[in-house]
N, CA, C and O atoms as CSV, one atom per row, in Angstrom:
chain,resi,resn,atom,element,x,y,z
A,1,UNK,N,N,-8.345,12.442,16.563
A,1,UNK,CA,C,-7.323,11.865,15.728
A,1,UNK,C,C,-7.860,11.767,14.304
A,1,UNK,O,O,-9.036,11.439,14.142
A,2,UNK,N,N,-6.949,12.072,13.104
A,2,UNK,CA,C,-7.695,12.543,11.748
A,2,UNK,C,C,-7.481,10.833,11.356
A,2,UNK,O,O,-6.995,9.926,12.032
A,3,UNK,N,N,-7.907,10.835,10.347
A,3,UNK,CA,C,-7.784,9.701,9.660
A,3,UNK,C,C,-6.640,9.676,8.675
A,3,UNK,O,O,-6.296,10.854,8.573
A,4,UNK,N,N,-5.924,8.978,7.948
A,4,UNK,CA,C,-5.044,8.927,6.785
A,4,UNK,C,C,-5.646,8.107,5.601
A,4,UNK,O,O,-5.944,6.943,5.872
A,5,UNK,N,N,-5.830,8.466,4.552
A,5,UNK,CA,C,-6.045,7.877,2.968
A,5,UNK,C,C,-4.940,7.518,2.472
A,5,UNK,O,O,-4.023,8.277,2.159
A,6,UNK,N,N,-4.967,5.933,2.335
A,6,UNK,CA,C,-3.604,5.956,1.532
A,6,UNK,C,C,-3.581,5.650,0.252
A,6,UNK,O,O,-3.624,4.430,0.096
A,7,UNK,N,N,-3.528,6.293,-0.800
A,7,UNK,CA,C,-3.624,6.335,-2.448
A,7,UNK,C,C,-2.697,5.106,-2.536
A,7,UNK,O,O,-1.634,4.954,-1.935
A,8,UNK,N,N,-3.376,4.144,-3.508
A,8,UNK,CA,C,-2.569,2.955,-3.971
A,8,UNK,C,C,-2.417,3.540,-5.687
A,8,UNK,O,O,-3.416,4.037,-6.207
A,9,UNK,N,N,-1.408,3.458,-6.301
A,9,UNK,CA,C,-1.553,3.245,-7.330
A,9,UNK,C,C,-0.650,2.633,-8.052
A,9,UNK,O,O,0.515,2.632,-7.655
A,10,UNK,N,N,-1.010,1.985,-9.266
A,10,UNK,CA,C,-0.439,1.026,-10.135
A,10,UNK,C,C,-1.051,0.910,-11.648
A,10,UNK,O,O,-2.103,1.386,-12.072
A,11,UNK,N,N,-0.018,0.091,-12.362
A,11,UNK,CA,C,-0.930,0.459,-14.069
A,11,UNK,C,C,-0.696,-1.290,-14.235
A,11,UNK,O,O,0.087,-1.982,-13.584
A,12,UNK,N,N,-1.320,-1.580,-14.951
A,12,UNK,CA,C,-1.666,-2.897,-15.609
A,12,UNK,C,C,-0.717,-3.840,-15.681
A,12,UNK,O,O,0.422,-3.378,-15.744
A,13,UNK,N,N,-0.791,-4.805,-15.690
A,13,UNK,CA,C,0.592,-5.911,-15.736
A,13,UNK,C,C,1.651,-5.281,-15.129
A,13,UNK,O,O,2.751,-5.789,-15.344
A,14,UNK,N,N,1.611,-4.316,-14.431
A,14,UNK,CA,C,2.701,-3.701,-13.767
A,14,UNK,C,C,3.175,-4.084,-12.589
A,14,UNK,O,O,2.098,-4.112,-11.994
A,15,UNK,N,N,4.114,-4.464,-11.634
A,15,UNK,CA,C,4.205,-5.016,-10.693
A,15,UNK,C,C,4.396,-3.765,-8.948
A,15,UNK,O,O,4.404,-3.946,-7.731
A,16,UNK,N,N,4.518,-2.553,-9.923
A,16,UNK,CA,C,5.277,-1.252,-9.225
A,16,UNK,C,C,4.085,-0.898,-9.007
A,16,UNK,O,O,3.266,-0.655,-9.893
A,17,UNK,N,N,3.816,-0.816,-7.398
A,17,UNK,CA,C,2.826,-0.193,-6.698
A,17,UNK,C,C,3.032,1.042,-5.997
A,17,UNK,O,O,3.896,0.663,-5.207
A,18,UNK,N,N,2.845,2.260,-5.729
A,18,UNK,CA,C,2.612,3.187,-4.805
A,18,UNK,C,C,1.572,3.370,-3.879
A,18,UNK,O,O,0.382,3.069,-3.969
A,19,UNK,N,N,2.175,3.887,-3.013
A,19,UNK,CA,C,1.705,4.015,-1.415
A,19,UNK,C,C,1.641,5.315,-1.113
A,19,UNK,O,O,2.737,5.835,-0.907
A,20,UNK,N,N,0.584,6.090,-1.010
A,20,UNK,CA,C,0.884,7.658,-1.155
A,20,UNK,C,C,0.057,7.908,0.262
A,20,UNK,O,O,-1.172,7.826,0.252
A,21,UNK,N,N,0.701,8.183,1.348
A,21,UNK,CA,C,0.001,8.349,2.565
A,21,UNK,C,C,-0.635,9.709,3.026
A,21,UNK,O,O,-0.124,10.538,3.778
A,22,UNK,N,N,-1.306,9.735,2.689
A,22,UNK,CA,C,-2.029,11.801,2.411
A,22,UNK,C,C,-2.549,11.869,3.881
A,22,UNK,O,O,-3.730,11.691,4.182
A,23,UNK,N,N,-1.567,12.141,4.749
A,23,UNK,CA,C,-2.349,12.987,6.282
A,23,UNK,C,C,-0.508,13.969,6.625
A,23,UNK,O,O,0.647,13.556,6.721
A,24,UNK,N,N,-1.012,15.057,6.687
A,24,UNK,CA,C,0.418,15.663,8.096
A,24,UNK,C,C,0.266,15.036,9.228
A,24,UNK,O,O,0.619,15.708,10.197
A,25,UNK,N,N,-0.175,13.878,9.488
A,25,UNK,CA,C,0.033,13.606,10.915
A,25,UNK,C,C,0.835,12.101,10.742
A,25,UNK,O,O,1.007,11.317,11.676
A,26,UNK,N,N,1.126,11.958,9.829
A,26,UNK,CA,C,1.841,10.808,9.082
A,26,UNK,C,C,3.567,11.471,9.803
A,26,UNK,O,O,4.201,12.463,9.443
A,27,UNK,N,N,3.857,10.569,10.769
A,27,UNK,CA,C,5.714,11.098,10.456
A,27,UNK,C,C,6.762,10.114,9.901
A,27,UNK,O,O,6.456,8.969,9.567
A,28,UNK,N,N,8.057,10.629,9.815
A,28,UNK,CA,C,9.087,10.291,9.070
A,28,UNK,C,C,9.198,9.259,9.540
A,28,UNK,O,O,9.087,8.307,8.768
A,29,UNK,N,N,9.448,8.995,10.903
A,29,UNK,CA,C,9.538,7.575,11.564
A,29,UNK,C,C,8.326,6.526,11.043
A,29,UNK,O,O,8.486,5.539,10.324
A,30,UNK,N,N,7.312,6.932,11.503
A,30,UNK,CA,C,6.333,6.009,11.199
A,30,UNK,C,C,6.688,5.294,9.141
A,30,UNK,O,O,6.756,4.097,8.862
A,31,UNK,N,N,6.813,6.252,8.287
A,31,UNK,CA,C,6.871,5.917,7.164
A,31,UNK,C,C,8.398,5.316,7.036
A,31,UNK,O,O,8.641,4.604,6.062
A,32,UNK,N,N,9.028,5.480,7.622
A,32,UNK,CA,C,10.690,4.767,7.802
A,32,UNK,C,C,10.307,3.374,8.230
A,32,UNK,O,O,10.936,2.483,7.658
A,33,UNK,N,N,9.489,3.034,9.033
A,33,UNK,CA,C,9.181,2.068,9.900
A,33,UNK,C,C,8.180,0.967,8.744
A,33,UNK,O,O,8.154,-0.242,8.975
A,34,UNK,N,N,7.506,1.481,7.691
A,34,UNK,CA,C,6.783,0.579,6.713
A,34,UNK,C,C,7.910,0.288,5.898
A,34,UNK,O,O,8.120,-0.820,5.406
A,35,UNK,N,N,8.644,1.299,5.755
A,35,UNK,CA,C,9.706,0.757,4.658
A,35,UNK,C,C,10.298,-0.098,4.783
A,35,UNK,O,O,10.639,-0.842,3.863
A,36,UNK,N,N,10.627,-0.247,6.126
A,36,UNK,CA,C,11.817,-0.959,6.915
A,36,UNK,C,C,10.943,-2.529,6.793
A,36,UNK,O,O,11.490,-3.528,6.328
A,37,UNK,N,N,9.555,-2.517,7.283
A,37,UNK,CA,C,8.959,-3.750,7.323
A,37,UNK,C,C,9.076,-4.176,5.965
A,37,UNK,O,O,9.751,-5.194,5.811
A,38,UNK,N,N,8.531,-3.592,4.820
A,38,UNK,CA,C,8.287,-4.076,3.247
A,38,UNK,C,C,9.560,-4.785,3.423
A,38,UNK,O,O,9.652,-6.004,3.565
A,39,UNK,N,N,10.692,-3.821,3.403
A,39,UNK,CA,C,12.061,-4.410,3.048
A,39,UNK,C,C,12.335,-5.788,4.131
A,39,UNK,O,O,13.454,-6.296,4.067
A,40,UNK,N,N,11.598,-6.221,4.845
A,40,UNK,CA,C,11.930,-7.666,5.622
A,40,UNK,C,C,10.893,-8.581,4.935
A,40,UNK,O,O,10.715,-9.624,5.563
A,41,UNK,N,N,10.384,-8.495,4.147
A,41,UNK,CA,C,9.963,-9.601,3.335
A,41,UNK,C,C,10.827,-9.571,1.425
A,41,UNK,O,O,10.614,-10.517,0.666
A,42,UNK,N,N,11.466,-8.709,1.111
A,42,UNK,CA,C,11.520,-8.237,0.056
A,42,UNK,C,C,12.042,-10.312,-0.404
A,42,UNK,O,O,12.462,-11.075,0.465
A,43,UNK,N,N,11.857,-10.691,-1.767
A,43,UNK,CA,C,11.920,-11.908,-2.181
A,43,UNK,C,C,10.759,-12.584,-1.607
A,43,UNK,O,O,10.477,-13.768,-1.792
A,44,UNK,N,N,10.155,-11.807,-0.949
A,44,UNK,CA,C,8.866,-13.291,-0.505
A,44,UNK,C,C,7.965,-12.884,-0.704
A,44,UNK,O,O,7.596,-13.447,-1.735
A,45,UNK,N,N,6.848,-11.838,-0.249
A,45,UNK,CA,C,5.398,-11.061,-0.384
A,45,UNK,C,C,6.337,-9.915,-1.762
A,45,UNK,O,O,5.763,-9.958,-2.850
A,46,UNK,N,N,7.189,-9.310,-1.737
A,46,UNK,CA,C,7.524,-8.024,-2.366
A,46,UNK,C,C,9.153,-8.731,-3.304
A,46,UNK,O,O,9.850,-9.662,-2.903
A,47,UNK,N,N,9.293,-8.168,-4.183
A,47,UNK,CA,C,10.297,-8.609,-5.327
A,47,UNK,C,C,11.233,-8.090,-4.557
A,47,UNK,O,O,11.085,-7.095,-3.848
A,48,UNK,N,N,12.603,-8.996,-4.712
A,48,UNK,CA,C,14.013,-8.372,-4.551
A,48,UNK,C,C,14.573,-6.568,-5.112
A,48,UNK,O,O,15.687,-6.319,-5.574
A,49,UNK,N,N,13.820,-5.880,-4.966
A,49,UNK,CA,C,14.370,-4.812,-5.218
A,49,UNK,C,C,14.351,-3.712,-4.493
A,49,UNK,O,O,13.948,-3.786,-3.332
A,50,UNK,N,N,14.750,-2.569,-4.991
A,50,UNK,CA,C,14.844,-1.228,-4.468
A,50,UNK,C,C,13.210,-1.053,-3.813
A,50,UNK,O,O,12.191,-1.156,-4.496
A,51,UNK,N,N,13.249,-0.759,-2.293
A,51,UNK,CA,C,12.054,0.336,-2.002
A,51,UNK,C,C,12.284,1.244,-1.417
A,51,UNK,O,O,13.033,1.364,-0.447
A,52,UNK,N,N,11.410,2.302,-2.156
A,52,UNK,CA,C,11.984,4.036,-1.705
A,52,UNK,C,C,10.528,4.590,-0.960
A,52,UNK,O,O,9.312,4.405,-1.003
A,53,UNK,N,N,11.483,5.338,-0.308
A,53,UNK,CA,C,10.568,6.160,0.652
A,53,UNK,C,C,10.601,7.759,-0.231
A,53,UNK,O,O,11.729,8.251,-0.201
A,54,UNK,N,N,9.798,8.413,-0.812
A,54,UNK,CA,C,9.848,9.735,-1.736
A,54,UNK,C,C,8.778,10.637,-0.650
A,54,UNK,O,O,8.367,10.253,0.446
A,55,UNK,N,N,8.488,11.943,-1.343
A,55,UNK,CA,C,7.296,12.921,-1.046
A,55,UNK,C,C,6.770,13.306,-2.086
A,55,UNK,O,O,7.411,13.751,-3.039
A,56,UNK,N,N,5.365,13.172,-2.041
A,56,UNK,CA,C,4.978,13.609,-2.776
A,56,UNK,C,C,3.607,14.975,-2.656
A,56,UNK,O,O,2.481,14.638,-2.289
A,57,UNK,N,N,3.814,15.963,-2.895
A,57,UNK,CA,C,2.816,17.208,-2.632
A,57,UNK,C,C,2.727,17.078,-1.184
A,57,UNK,O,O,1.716,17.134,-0.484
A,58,UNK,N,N,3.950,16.894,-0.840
A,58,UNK,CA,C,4.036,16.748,1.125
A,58,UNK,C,C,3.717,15.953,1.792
A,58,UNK,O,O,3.650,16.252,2.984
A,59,UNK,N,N,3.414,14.757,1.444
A,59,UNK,CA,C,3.001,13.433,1.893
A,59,UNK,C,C,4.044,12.524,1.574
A,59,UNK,O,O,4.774,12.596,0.585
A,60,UNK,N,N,4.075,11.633,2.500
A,60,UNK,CA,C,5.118,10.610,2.300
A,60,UNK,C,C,4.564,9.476,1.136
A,60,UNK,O,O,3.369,9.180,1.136
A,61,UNK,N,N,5.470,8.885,0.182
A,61,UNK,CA,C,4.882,8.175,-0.657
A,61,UNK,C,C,6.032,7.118,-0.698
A,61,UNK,O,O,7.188,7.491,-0.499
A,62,UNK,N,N,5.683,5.540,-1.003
A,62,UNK,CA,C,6.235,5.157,-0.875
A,62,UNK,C,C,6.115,3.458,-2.001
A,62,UNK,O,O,5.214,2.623,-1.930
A,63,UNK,N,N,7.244,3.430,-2.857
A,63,UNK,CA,C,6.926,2.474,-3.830
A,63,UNK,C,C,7.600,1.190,-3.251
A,63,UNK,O,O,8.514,1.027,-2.443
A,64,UNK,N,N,7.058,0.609,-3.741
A,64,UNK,CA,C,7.428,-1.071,-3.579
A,64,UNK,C,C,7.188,-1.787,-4.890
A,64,UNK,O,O,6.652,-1.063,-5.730
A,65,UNK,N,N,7.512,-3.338,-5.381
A,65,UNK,CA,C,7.654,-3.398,-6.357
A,65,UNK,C,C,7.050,-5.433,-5.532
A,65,UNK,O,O,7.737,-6.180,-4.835
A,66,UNK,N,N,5.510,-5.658,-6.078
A,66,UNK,CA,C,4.765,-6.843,-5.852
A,66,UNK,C,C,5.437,-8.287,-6.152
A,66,UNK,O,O,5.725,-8.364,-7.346
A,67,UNK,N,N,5.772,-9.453,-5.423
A,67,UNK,CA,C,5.905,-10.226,-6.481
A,67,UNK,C,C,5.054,-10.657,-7.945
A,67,UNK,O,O,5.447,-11.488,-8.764
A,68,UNK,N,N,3.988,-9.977,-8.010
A,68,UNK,CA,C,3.271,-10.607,-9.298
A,68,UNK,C,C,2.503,-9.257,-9.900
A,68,UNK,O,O,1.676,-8.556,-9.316
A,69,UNK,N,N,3.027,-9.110,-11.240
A,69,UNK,CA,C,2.416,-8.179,-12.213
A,69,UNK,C,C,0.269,-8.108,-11.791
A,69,UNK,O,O,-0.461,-9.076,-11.576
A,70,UNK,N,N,-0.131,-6.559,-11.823
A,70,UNK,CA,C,-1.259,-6.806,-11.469
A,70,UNK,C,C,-2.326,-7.118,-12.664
A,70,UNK,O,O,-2.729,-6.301,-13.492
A,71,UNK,N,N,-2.615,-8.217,-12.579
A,71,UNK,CA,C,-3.082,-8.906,-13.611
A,71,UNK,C,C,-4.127,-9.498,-13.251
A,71,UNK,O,O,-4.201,-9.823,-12.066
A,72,UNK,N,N,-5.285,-9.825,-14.195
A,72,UNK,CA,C,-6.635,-10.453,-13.644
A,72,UNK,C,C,-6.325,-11.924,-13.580
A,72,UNK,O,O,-7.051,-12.592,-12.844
A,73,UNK,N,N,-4.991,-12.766,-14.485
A,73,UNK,CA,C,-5.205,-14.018,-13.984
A,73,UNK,C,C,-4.365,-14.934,-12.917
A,73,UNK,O,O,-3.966,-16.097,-12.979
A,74,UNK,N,N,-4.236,-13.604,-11.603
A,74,UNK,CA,C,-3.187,-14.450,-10.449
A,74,UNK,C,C,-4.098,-13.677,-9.665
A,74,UNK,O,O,-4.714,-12.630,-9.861
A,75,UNK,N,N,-4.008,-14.495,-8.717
A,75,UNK,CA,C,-4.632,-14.187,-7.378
A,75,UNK,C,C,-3.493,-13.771,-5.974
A,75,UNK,O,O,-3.717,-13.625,-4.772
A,76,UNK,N,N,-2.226,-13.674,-6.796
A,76,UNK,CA,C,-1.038,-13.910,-5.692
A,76,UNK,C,C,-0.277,-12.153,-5.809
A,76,UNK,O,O,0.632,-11.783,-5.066
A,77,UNK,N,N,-0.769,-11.475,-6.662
A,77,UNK,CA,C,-0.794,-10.062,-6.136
A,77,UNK,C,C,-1.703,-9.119,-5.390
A,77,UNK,O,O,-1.491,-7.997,-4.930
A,78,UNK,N,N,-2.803,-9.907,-5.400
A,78,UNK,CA,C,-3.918,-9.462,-4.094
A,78,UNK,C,C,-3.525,-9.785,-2.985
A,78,UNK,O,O,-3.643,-8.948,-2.091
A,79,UNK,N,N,-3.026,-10.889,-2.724
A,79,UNK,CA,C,-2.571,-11.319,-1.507
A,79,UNK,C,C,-1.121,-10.305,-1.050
A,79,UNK,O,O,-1.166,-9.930,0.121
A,80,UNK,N,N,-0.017,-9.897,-1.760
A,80,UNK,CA,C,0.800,-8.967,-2.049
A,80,UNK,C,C,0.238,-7.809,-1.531
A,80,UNK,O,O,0.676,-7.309,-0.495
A,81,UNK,N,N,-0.788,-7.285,-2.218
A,81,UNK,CA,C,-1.204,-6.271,-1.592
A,81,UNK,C,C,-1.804,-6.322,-0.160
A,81,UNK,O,O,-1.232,-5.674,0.716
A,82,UNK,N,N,-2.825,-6.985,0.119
A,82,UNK,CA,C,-3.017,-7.409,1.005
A,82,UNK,C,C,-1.944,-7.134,2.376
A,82,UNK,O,O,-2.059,-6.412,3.367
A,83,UNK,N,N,-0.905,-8.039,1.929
A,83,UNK,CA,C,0.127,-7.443,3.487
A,83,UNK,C,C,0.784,-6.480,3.715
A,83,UNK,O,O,1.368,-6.145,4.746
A,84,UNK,N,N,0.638,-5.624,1.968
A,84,UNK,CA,C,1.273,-3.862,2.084
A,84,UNK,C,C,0.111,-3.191,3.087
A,84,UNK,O,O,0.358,-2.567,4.119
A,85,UNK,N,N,-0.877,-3.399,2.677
A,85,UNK,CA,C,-2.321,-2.786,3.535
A,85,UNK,C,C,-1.751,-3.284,5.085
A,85,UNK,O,O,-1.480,-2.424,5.923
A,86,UNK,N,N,-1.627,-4.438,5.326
A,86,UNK,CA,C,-1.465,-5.101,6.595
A,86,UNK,C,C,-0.511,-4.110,7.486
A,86,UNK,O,O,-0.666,-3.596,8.594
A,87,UNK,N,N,0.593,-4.065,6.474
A,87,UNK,CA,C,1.931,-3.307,6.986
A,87,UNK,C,C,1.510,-2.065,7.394
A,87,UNK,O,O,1.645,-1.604,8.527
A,88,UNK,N,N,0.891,-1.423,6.254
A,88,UNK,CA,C,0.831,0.005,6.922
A,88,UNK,C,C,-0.099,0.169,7.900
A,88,UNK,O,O,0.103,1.062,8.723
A,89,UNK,N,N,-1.561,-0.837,8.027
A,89,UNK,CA,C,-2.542,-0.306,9.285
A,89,UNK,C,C,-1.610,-0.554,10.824
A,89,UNK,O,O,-1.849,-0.016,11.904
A,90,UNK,N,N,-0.451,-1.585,10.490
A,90,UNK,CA,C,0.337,-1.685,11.779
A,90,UNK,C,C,0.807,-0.539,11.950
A,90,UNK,O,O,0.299,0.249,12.748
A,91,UNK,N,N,1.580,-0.332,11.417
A,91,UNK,CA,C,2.664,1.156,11.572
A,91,UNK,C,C,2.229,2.355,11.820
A,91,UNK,O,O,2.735,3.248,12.501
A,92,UNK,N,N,1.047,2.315,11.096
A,92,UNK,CA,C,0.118,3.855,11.290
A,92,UNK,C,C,-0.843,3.755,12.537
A,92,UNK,O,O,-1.617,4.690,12.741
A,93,UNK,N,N,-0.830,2.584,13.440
A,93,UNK,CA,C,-1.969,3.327,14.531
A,93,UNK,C,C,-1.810,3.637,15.362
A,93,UNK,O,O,-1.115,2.927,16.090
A,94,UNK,N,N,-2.216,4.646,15.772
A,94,UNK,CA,C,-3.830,4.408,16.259
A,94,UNK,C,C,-4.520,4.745,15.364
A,94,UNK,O,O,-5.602,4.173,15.496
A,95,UNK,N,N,-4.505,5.686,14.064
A,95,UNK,CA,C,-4.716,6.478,13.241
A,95,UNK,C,C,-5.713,5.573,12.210
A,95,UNK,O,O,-5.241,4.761,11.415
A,96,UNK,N,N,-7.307,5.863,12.359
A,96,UNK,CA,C,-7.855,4.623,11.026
A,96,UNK,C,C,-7.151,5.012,9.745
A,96,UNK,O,O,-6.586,6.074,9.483
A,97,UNK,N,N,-7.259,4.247,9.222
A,97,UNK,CA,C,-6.402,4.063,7.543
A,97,UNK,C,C,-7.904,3.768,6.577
A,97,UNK,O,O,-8.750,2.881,6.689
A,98,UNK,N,N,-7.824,4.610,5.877
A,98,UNK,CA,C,-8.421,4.522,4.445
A,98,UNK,C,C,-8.028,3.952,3.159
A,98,UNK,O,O,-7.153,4.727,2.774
A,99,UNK,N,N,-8.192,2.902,2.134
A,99,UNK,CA,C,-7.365,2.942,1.481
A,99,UNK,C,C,-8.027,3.492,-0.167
A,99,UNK,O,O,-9.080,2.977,-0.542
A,100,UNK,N,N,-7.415,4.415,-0.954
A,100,UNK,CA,C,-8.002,4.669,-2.318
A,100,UNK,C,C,-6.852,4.144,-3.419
A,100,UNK,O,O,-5.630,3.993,-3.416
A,101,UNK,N,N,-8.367,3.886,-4.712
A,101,UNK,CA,C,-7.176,3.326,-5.372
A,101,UNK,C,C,-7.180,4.146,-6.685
A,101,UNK,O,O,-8.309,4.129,-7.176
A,102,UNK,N,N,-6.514,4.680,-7.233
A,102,UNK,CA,C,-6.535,5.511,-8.697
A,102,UNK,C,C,-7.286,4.660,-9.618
A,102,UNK,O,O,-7.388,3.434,-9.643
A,103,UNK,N,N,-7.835,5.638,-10.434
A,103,UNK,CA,C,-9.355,5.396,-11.251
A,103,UNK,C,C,-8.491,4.561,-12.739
A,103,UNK,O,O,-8.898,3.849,-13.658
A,104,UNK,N,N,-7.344,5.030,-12.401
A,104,UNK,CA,C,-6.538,4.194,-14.329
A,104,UNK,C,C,-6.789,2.607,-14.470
A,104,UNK,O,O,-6.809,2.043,-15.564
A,105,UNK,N,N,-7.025,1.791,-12.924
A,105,UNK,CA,C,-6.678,0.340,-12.816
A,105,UNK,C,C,-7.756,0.139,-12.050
A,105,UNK,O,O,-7.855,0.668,-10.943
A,106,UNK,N,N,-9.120,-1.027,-12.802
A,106,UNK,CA,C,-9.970,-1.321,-12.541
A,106,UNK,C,C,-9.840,-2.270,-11.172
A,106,UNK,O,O,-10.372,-2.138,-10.069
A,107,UNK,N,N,-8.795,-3.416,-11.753
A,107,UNK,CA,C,-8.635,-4.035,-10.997
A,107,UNK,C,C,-7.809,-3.990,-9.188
A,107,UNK,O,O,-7.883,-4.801,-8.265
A,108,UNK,N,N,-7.157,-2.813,-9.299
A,108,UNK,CA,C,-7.041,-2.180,-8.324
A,108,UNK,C,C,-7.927,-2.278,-7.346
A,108,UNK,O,O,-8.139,-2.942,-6.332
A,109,UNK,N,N,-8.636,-0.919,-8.313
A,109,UNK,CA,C,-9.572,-0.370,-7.289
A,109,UNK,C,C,-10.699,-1.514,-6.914
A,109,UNK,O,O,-11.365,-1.339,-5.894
A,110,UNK,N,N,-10.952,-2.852,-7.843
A,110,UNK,CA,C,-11.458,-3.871,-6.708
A,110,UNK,C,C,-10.983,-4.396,-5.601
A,110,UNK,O,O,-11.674,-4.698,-4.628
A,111,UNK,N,N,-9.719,-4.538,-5.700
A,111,UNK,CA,C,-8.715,-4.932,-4.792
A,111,UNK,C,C,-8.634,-3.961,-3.371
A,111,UNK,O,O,-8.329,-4.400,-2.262
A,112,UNK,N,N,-8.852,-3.069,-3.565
A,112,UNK,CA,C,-8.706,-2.036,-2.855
A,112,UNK,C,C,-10.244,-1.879,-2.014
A,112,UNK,O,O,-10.325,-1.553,-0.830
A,113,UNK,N,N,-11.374,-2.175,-2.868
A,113,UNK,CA,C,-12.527,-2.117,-2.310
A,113,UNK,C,C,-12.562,-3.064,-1.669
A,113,UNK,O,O,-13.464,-3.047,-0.831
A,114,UNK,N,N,-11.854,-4.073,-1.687
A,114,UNK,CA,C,-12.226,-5.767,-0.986
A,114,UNK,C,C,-11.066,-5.131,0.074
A,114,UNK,O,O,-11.379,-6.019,0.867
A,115,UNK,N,N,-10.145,-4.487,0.706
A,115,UNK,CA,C,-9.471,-4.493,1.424
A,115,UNK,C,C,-10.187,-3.485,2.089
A,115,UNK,O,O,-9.935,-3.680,3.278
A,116,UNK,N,N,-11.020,-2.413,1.987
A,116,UNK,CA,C,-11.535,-1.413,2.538
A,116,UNK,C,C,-12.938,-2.180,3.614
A,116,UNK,O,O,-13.238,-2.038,4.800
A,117,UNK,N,N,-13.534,-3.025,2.448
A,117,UNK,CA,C,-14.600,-4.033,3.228
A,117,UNK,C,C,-14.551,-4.976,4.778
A,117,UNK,O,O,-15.298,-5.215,5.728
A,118,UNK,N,N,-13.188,-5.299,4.322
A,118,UNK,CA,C,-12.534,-6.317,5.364
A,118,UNK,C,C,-12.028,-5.128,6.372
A,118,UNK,O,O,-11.785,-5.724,7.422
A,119,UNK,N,N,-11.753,-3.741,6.563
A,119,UNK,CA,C,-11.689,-3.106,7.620
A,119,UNK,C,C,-12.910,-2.809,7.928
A,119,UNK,O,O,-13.044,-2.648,9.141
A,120,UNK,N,N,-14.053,-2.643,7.196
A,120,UNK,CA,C,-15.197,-2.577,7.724
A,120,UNK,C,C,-16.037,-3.291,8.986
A,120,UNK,O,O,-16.724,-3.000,9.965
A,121,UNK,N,N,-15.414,-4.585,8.163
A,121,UNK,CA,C,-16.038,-5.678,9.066
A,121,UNK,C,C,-15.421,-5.744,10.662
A,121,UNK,O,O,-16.021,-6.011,11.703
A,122,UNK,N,N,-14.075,-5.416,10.453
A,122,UNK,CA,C,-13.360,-5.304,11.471
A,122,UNK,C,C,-13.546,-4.659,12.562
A,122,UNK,O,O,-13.112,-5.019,13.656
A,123,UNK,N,N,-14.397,-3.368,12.285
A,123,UNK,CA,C,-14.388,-1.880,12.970
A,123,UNK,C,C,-16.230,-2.408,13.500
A,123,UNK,O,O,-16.930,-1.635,14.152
């Protein structure tokens, strides 16, 4: 069973996150099935708005929109992220999940390293 990387990316004070799930063994259902979860919290972990399920270079990608701009002085969009990560290691297994974060957003990619750690520990 391959593994899946899932590219996070986001830009600064921005609240609009992507979810870019890079495996073909990723299916429509399974990525229908995160959407479907995001969208049962939307107003509580995730903002009242639109989330789309897109493709991108043949991978399913998928935006959501955080309650809190990613910013160094809240701690309440880590946690945000946090249950997007949550969401997708549900939906995607058996399959381990990787998560990367684009090199534009420092703080990301800490965020992303502290969520990669905590599967470490797990495994």
């Amino acid at each position: 069973m391959s593994s899946v990387t899932v590219s996070v990316r986001g830009r600064q004070r921005s609240s609009e996150v992507l979810f870019v799930l890079n495996s073909t063994e990723v299916t429509q259902q399974q990525a229908e099935r995160i959407v479907a979860a995001f969208s049962k919290y939307r107003g509580n972990k995730l903002r009242d708005r639109m989330i789309e399920l897109s493709t991108e270079g043949g991978n399913f990608a998928i935006t959501a929109t955080l309650d809190h701009p990613l910013n160094g002085s809240s701690f309440d969009h880590y946690l945000s992220l946090r249950f997007c990560a949550a969401v997708i290691l549900e939906e995607l297994k058996p399959h381990p999940v990787r998560f990367r974060a684009d090199r534009d957003s420092l703080l990301l990619e800490r965020m992303v390293t502290d969520i990669n750690q905590i599967l470490d520990m797990m495994s």
